[in-house]
C-alpha positions as CSV (number, residue, x, y, z in Angstrom):
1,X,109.9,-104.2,-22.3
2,X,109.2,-104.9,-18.7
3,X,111.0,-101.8,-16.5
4,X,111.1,-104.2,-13.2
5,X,113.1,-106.6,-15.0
6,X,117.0,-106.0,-15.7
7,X,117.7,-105.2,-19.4
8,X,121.6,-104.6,-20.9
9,X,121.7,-100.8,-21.9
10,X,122.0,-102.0,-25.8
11,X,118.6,-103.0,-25.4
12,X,117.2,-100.3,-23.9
13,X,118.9,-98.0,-26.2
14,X,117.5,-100.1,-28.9
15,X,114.1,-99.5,-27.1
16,X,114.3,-96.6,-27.1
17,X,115.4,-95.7,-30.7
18,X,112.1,-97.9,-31.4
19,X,110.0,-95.7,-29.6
20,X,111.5,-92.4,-31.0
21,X,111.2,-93.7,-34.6
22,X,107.5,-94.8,-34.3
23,X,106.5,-91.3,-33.3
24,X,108.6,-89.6,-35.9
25,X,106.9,-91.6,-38.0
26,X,103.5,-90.7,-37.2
27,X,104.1,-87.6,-36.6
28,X,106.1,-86.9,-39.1
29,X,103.0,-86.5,-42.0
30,X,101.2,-84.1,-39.7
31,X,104.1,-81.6,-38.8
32,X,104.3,-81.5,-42.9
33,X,101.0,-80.4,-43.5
34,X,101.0,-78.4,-40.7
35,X,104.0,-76.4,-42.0
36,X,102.9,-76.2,-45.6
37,X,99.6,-74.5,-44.5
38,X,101.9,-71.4,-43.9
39,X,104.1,-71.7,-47.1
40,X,103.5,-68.7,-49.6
41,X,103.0,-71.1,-53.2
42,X,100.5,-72.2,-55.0
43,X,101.4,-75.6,-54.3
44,X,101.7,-77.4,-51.2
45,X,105.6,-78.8,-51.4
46,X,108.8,-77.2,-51.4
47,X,110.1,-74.9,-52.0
48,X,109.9,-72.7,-49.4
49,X,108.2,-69.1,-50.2
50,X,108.2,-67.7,-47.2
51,X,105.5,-67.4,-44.3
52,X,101.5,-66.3,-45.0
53,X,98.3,-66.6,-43.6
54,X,96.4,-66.0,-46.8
55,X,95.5,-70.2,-46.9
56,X,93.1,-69.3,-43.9
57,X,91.9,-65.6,-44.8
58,X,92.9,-64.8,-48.3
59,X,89.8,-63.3,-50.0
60,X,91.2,-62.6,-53.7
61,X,92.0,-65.6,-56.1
62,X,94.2,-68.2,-56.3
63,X,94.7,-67.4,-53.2
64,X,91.1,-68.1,-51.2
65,X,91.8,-69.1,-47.9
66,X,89.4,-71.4,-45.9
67,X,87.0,-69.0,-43.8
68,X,86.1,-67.0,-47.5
69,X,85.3,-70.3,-49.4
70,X,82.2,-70.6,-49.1
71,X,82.0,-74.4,-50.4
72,X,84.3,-75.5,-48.1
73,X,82.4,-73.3,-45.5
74,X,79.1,-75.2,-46.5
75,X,80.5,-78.5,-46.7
76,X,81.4,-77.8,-42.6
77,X,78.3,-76.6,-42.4
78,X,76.6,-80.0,-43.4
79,X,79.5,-82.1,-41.8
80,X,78.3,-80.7,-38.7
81,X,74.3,-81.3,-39.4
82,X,75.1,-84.9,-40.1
83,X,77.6,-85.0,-37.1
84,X,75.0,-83.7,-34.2
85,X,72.2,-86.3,-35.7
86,X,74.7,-89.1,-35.7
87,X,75.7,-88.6,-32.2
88,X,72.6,-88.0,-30.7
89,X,70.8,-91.2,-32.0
90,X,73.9,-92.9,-31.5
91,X,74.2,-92.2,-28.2
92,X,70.9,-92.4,-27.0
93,X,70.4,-96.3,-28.9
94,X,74.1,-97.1,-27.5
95,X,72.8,-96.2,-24.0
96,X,69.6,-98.4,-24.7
97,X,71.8,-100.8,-26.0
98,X,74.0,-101.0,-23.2
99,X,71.2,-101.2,-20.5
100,X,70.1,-104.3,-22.6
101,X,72.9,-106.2,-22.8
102,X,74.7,-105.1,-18.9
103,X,71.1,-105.4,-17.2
104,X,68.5,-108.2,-18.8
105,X,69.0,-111.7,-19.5
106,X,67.5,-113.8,-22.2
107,X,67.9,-116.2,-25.0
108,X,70.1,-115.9,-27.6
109,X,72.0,-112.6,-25.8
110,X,75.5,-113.5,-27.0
111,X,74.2,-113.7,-30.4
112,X,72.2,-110.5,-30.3
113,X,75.2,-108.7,-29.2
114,X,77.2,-110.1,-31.8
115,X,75.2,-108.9,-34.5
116,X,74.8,-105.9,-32.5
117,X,78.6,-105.1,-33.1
118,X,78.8,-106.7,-36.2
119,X,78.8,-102.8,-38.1
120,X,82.4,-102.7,-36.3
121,X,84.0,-105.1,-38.3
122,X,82.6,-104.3,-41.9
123,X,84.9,-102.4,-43.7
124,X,82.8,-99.1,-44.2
125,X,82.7,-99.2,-48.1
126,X,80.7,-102.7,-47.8
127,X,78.4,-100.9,-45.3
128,X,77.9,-98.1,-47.4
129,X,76.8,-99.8,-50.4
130,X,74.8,-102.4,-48.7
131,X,72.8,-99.6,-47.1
132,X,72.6,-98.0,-50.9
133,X,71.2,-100.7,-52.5
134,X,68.9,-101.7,-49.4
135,X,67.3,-98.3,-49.3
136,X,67.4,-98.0,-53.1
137,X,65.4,-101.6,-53.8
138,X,62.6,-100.3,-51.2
139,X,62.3,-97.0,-53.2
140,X,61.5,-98.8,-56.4
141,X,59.3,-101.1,-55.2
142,X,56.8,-98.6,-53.2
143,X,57.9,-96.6,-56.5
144,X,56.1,-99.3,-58.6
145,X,53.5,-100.7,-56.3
146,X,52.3,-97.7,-54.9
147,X,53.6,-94.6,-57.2
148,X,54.9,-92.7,-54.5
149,X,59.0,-91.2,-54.1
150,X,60.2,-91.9,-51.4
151,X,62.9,-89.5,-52.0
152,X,65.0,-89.8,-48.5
153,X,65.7,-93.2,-49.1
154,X,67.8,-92.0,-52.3
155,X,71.6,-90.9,-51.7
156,X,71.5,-87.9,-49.4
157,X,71.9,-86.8,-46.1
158,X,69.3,-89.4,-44.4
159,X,71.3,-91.9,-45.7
160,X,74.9,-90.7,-44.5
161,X,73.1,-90.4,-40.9
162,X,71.9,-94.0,-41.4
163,X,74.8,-95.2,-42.3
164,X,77.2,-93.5,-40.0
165,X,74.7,-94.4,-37.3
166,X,74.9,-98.0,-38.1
167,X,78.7,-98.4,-37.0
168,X,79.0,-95.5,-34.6
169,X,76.4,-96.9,-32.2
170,X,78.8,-99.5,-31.8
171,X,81.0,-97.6,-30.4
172,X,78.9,-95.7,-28.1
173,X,77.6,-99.1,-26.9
174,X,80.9,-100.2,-25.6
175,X,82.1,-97.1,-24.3
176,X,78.8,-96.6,-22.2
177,X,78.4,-100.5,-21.2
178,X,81.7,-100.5,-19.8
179,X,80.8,-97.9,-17.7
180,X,78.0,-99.4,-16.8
181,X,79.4,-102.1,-15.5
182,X,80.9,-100.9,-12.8
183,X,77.9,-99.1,-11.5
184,X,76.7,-100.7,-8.0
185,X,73.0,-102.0,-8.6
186,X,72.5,-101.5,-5.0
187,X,72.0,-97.6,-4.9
188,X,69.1,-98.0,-7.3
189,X,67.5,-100.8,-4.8
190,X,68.0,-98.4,-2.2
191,X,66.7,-95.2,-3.9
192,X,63.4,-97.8,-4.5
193,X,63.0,-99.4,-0.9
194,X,62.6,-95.2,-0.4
195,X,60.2,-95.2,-2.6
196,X,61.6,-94.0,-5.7
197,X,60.2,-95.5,-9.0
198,X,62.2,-97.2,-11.0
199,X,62.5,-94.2,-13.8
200,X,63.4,-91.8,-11.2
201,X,66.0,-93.8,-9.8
202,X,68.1,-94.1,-13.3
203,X,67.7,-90.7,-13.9
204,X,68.9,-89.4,-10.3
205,X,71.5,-91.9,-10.1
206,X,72.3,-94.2,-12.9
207,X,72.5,-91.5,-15.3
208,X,74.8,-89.1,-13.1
209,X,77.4,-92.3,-12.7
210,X,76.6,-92.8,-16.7
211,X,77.6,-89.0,-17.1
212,X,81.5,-89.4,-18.1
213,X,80.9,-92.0,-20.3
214,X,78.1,-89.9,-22.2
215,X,80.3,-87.2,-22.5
216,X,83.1,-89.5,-23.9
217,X,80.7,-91.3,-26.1
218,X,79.6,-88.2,-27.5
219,X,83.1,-86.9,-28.8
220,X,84.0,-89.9,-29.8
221,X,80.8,-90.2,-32.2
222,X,80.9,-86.7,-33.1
223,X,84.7,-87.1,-34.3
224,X,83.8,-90.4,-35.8
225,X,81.1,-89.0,-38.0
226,X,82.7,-85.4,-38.5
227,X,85.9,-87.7,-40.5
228,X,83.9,-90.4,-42.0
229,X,84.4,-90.9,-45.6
230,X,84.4,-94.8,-46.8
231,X,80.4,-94.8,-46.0
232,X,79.5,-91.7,-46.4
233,X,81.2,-91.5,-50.2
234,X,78.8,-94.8,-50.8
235,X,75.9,-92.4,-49.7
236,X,76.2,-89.1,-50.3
237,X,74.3,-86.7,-52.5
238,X,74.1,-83.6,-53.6
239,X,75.2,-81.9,-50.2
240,X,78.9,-82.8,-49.8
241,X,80.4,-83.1,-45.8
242,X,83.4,-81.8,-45.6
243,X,85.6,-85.5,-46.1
244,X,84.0,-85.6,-49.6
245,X,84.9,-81.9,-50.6
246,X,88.4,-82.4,-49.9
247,X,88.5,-85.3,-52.2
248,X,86.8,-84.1,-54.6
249,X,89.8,-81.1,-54.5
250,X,92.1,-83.2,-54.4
251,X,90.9,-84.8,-57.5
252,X,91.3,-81.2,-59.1
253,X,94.9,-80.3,-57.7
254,X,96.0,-79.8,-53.9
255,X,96.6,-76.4,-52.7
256,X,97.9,-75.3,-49.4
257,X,94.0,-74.3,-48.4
258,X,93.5,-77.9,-47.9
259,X,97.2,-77.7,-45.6
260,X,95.0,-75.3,-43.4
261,X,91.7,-77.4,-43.4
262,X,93.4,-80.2,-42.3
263,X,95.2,-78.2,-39.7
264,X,92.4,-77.0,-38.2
265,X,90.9,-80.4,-38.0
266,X,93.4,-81.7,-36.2
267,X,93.5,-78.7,-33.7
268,X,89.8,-78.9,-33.0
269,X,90.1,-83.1,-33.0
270,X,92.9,-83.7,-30.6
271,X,91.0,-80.4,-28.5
272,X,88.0,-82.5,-28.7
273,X,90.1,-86.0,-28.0
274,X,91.7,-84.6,-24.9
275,X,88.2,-83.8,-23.7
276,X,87.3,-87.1,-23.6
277,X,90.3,-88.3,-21.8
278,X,89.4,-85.6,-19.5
279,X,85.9,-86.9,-19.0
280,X,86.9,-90.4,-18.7
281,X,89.7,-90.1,-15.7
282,X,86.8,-87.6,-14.2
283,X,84.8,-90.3,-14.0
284,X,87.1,-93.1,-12.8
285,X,87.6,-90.7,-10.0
286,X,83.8,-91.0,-9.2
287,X,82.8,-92.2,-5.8
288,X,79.5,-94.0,-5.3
């Protein structure tokens, strides 16, 4: 609906019954969860039992809330490891990428960004395995040529960075390139005809205008990773992140403790989400 053009009032009440009903609905899921965190049961449905915070510090069982389990606790723990890795190389190849692809010209550009971004449209489970049984047929082979165990390239935590990497630079490589896009190439000639080098000048200047779109970048593939689970179920090991924890409880029965994991996730997400908004419109404010 266009707000300059005239509309009869049924159809903008019908507009906005449309608009009311889509946000119910997605909000809808997440208000239950929310609520059932703080329902005293062993189960996370009605009925209602009353208000408790024992699904977040409960020490004594059933009832062990999420900052005494000490799985859960560790499966953060290595969410986060894998997380930090994932958006540093992500990041720093997405801003490599983007200097590439914004900055030089040569043959066959189109195609190299096309396969460049090509992680972004594999469903994640196809990526996953692909990656599995890549990594897996180098093992053997060195295995049997050479007798050595090349034990990283079995499921584990090198290969859930690997894999995560593989699509999240994606990301980072558009977020960052269309930022640099807008940069004026001029202030680097300038910062050069006064004798600048040409390292000195992207890290004084390009990098400064680069800054919000880093920042954004970097939540984005932080969040990205932190959530995974298609790819990083295809590759994990013997040290479960956090996505694969959950399933596996859910396998065994839900209880309200996952309610107040999933809570706090998306507390801390949509605290981390806003951040990037932030950093974004800070940066569209930029002057150069």
């Amino acid at each position: 609906m266009i707000p300059s053009i005239p509309q009869p009032r049924f159809y903008k009440g019908l507009y906005t019954a449309y608009v009311a009903v889509f946000f119910v609905y997605l909000a809808a899921p997440l208000i239950v969860v929310g609520v059932f965190a703080f329902n005293d049961s062993q189960f996370p449905s009605m009925p209602w039992n009353g208000a408790t915070l024992k699904w977040f510090f409960g020490d004594t069982r059933p009832a062990i809330g999420i900052f005494n389990d000490r799985q859960l606790l560790r499966s953060i723990g290595t969410s986060g490891f894998v997380a930090i890795w994932v958006t540093a190389l992500a990041v720093f190849v997405g801003t490599c990428n983007a200097f590439l692809f914004e900055r030089t010209h040569f043959p066959g550009k189109n195609l190299l960004y096309v396969v460049a971004l090509s992680p972004l449209v594999i469903p994640g489970v196809i990526l996953g395995i692909s990656i599995l049984v890549f990594s897996n047929a180098i093992a053997n082979n060195v295995e049997e040529t050479f007798g050595w165990d090349l034990a990283f390239l079995r499921p584990g935590l090198f290969l859930v960075i690997i894999g995560q990497f593989a699509f999240v630079t994606t990301i980072t490589t558009l977020v960052i390139s269309a930022r640099l896009r807008k940069f004026d190439f001029s202030l680097e000639e300038a910062a050069l005809n006064l004798g600048a080098t040409r390292a000195a000048a992207i890290r004084t200047i390009t990098i400064p205008f680069l800054k919000p779109a880093l920042i954004g970048a970097s939540i984005i593939a932080f969040l990205m990773s932190f959530e995974n689970f298609n790819t990083t179920l295809m590759l994990v090991g013997s040290d479960a992140p956090l996505t694969i924890t959950m399933f596996d409880r859910l396998k065994q029965g839900s209880t309200p403790a996952l309610n107040a994991l999933s809570l706090m996730l998306m507390v801390v997400s949509g605290a981390l989400a806003l951040l990037a908004v932030f950093a974004q419109r800070g940066g569209q404010g930029d002057k150069t």
